[in-house]
TILUMNU-484230 format. One record per residue (C-alpha): x, y, z; residue in one letter. Coordinates in Angstrom, 2 decimals, decimal comma. Layout:
+---------+---------+---------+----+
!       u !       v !       w ! aa !
+---------+---------+---------+----+
!       X !       Y !       Z !  A !
...
+---------+---------+---------+----+
# end
This chain:
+---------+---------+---------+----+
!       u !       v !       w ! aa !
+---------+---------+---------+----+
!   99,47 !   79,91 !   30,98 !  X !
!  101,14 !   79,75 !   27,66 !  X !
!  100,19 !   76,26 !   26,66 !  X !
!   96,42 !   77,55 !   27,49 !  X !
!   96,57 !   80,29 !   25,08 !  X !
!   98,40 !   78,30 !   22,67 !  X !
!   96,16 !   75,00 !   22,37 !  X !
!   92,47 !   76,78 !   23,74 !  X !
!   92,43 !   80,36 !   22,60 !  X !
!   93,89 !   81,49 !   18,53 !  X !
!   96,14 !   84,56 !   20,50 !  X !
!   95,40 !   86,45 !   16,88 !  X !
!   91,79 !   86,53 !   17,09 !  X !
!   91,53 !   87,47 !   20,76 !  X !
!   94,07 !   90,52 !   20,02 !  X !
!   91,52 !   91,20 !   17,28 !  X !
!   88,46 !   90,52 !   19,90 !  X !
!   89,86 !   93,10 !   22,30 !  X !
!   90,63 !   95,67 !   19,80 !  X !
!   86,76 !   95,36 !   18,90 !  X !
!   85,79 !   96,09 !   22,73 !  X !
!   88,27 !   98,82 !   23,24 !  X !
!   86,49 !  100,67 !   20,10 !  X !
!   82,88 !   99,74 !   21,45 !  X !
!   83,17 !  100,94 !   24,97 !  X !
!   86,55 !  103,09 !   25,16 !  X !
!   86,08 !  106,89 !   25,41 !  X !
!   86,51 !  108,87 !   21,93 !  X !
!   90,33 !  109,76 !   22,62 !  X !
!   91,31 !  106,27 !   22,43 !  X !
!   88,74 !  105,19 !   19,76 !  X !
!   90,24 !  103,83 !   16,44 !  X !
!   93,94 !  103,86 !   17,93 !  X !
!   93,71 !  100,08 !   17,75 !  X !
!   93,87 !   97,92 !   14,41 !  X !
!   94,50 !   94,44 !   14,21 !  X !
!   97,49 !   92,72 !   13,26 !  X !
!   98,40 !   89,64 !   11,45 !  X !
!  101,28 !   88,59 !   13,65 !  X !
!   99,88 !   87,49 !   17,16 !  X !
!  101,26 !   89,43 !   20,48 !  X !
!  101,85 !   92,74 !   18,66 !  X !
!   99,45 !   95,53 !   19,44 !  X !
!   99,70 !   98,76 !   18,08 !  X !
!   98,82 !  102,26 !   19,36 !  X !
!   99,53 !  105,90 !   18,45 !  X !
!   99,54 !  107,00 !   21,55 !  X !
!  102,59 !  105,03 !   22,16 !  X !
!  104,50 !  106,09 !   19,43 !  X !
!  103,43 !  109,90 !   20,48 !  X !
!  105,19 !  109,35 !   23,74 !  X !
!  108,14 !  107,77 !   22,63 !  X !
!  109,11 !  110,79 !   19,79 !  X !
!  108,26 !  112,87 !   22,94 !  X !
!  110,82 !  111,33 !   24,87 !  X !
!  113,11 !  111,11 !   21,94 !  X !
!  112,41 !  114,76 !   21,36 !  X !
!  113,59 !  115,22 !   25,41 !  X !
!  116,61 !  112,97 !   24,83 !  X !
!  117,75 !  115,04 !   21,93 !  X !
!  117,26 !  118,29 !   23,70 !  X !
!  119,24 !  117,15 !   26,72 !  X !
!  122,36 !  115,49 !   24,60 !  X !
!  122,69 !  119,29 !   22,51 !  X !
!  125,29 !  120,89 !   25,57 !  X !
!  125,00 !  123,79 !   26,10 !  X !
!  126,61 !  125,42 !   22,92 !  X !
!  123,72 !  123,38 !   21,57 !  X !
!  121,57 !  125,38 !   24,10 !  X !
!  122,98 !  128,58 !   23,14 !  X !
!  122,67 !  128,49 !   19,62 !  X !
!  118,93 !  127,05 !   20,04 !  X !
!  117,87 !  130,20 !   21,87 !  X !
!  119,50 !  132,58 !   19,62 !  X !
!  118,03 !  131,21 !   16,41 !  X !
!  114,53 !  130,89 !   18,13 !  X !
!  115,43 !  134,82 !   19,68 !  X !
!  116,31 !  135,96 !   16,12 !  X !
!  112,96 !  134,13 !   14,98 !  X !
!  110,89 !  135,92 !   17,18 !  X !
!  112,65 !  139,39 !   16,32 !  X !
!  111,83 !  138,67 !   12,50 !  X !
!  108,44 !  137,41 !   13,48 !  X !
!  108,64 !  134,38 !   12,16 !  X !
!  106,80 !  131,26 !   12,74 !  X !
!  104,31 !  133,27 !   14,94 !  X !
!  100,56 !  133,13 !   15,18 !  X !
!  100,67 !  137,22 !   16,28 !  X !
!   99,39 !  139,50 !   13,38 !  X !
!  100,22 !  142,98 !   14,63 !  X !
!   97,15 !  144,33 !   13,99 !  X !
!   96,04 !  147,00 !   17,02 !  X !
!  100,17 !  147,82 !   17,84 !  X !
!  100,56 !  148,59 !   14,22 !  X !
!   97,47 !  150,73 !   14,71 !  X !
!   98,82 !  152,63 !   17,33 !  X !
!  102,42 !  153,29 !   15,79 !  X !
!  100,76 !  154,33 !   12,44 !  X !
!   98,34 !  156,78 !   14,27 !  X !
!  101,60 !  158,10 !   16,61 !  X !
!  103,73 !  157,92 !   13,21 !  X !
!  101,11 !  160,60 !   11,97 !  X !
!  101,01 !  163,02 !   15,27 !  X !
!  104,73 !  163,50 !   14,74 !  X !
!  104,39 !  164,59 !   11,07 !  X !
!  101,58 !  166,84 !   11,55 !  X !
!  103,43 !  168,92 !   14,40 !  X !
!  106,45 !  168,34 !   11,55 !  X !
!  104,52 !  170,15 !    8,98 !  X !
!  103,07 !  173,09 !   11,09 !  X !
!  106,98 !  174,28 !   11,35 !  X !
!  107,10 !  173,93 !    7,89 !  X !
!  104,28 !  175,88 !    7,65 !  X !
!  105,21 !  178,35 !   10,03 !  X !
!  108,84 !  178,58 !    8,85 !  X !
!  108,79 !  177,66 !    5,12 !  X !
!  107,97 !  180,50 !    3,47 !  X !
!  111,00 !  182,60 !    5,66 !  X !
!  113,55 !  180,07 !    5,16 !  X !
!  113,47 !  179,35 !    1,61 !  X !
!  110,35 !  181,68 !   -0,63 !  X !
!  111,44 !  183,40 !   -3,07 !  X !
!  111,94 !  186,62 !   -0,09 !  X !
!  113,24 !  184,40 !    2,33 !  X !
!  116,96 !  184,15 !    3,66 !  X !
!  117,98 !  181,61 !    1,04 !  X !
!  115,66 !  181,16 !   -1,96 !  X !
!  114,98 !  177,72 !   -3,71 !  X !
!  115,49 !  179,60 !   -6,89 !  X !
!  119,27 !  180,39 !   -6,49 !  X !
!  120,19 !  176,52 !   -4,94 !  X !
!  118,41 !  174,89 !   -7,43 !  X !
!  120,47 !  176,97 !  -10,09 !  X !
!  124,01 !  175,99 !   -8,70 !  X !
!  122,83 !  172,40 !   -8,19 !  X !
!  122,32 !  172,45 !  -11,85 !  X !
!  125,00 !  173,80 !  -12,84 !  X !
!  127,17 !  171,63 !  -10,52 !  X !
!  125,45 !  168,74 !  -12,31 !  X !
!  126,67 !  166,59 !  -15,55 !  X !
!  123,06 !  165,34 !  -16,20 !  X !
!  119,84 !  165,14 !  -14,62 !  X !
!  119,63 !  161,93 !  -12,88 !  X !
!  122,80 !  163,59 !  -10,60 !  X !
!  120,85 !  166,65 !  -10,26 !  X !
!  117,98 !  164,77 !   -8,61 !  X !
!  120,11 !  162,54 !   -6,64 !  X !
!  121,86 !  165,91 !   -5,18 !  X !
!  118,66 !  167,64 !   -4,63 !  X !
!  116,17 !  164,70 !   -4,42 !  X !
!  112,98 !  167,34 !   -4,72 !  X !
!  109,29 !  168,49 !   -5,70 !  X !
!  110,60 !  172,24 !   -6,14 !  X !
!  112,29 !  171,38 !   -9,59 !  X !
!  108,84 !  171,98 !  -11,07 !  X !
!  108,90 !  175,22 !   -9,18 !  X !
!  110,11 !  177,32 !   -6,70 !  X !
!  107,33 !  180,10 !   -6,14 !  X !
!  105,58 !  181,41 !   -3,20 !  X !
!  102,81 !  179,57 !   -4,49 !  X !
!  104,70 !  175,79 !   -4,83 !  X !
!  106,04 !  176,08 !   -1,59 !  X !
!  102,65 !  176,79 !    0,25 !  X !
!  101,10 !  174,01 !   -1,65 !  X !
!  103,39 !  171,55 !   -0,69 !  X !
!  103,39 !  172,71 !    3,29 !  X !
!   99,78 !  172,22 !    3,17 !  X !
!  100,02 !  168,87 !    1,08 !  X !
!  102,46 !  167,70 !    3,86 !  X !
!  100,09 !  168,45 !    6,75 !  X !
!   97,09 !  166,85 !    5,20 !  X !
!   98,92 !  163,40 !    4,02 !  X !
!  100,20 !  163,86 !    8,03 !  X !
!   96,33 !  164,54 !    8,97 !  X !
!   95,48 !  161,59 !    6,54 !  X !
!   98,09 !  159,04 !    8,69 !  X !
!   96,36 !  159,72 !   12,13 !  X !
!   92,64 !  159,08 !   10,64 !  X !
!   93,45 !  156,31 !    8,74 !  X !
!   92,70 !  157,22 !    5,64 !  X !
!   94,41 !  155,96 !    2,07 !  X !
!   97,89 !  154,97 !    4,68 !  X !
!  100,24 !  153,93 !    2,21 !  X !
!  100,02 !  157,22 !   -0,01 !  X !
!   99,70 !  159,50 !    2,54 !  X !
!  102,88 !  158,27 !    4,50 !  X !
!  104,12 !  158,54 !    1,06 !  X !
!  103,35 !  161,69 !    0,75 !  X !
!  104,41 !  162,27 !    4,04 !  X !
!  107,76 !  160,86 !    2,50 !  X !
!  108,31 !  162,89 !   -0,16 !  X !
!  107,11 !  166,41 !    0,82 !  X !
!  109,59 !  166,26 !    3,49 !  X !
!  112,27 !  164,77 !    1,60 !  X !
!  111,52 !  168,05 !   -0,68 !  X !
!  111,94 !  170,45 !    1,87 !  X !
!  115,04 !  168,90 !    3,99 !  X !
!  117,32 !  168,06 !    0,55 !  X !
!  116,47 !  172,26 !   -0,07 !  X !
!  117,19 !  173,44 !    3,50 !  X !
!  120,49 !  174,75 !    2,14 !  X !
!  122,36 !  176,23 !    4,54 !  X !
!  119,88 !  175,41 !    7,47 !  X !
!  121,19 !  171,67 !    8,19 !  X !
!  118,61 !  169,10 !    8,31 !  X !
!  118,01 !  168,34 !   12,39 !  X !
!  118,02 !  164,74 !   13,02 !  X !
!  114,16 !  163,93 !   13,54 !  X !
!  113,91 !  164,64 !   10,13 !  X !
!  116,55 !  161,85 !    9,15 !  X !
!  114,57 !  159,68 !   11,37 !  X !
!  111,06 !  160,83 !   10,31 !  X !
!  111,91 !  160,39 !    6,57 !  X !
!  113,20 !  156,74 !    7,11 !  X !
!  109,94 !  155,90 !    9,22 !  X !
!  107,92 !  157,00 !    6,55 !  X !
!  109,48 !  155,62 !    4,14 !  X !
!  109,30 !  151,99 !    6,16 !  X !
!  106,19 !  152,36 !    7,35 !  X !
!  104,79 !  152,58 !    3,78 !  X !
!  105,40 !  148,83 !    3,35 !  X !
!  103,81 !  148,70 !    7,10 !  X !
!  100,93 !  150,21 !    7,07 !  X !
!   97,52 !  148,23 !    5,65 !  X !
!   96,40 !  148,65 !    2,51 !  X !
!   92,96 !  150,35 !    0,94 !  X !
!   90,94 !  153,66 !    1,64 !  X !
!   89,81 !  152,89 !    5,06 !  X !
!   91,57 !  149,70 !    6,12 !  X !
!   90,59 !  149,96 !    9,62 !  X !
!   92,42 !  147,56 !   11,78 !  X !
!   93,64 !  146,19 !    8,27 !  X !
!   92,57 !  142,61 !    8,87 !  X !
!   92,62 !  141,61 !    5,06 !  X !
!   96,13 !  143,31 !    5,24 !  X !
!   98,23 !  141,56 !    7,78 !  X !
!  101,83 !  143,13 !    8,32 !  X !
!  104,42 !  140,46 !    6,38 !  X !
!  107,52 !  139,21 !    8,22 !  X !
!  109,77 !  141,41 !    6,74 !  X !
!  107,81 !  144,79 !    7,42 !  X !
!  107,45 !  143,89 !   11,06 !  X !
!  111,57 !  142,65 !   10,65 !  X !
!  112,35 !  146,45 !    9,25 !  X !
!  110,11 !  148,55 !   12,14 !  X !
!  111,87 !  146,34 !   14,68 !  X !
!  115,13 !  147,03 !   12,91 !  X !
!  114,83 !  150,58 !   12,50 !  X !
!  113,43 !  151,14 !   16,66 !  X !
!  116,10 !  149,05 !   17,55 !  X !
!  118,98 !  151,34 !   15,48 !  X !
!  117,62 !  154,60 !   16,66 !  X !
!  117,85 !  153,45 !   20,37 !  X !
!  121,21 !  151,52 !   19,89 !  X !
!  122,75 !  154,76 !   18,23 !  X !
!  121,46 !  157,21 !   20,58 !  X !
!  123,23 !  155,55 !   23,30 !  X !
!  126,37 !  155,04 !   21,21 !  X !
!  126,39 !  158,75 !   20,66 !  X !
!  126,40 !  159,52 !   24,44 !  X !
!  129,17 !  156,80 !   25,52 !  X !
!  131,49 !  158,19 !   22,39 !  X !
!  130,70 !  162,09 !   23,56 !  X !
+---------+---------+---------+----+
# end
């Protein structure tokens, strides 16, 4: 058989013959795979060399150990908790924590509303005017007087201020659960109750209002951007917004049930 296709048939130009007949009549998958070769026997395909860095991909996997295991899955866990290298984009869950993120501050607010005015107007049980006096005079400059009292109610601390900043708050929180203008009204969400917690005084800031004031503040970064972003399509979530939301759910849960094994 060899002396007939060495003396009768040039073993190059049949290679190159066959190639020609596998890219007339093969199916599109295998079409163009083939090219011809200068040195007779040697056929190449991609297909082949597909399967073999398959296999070598399979080899490799099996010769890690399993420390090699272990320290695959918890790169590719910590990957997918940082939302990296995914196709997801976050779009309807961040639409439903945003619009849930806004429910809490509006039912925030209404106590504020309810119980401002009592707590710290300029009748109430301890009056804005007074604490914002000693923190003053406590202070060397300003910058320390702002980081002590971090506040809207150094421009004032009238009846008047305070109800326009408990109605502010409840319409940035009304704002967050339609949609509208996100970023600065879960900024303003931010700051009006940053105001009104650094000036409790005496009446210790509860700890949903810790928690609600860090939200806010992360879910600035979270939230879409424009007037009425809707789903926020043009406005994905980046990697490290979705990374920070993940990190702060995760840190509220893991501390709340540190708390109860310590007590």
């Amino acid at each position: 058989m060899g002396e007939v296709f060495s003396h009768d048939v040039d073993y190059n130009n049949f290679n190159n013959y066959f190639c020609e007949v596998q890219g007339r009549f093969a199916s599109q998958a295998f079409h163009g795979k083939c090219r011809r070769v200068d040195n007779p026997g040697i056929l190449v395909a991609s297909s082949s060399a597909n399967t073999m860095a398959a296999e070598q991909k399979k080899l490799g996997s099996r010769g890690l150990g399993l420390f090699g295991l272990i320290r695959s899955y918890i790169s590719r866990s910590i990957k997918d908790f940082a939302a990296i290298d995914t196709a997801n984009t976050y779009l309807w869950p961040r639409w439903v924590v945003l619009r849930g993120v806004g429910i809490v501050f509006v039912f925030i607010f209404l106590g504020v509303l309810a119980e401002g005015q009592a707590l710290i107007g300029p009748n109430g049980i301890a009056p804005l005017d007074g604490f914002f006096r000693v923190v003053a005079k406590v202070s060397s400059n300003p910058v320390e007087m702002v980081l002590r009292a971090p506040s809207v109610f150094w421009f004032g601390t009238g009846t008047g201020m305070i109800a326009a900043f408990q109605w502010l708050g409840l319409a940035a929180a009304a704002a967050v659960v339609l949609n509208l203008w996100p970023r600065m009204a879960l900024f303003g969400c931010w700051l009006i109750l940053l105001s009104f917690v650094s000036s409790w005084q005496v009446f210790s800031s509860t700890v949903i209002d810790e928690v609600m004031i860090e939200t806010a503040l992360v879910c600035i970064a979270f939230a879409p951007a424009g007037m009425r972003p809707g789903l926020g399509v043009k406005s994905p979530p980046r990697v490290i917004a979705v990374f920070m939301m993940r990190w702060l759910v995760f840190r509220i849960m893991f501390e709340s049930g540190l708390v109860k094994l310590v007590e």
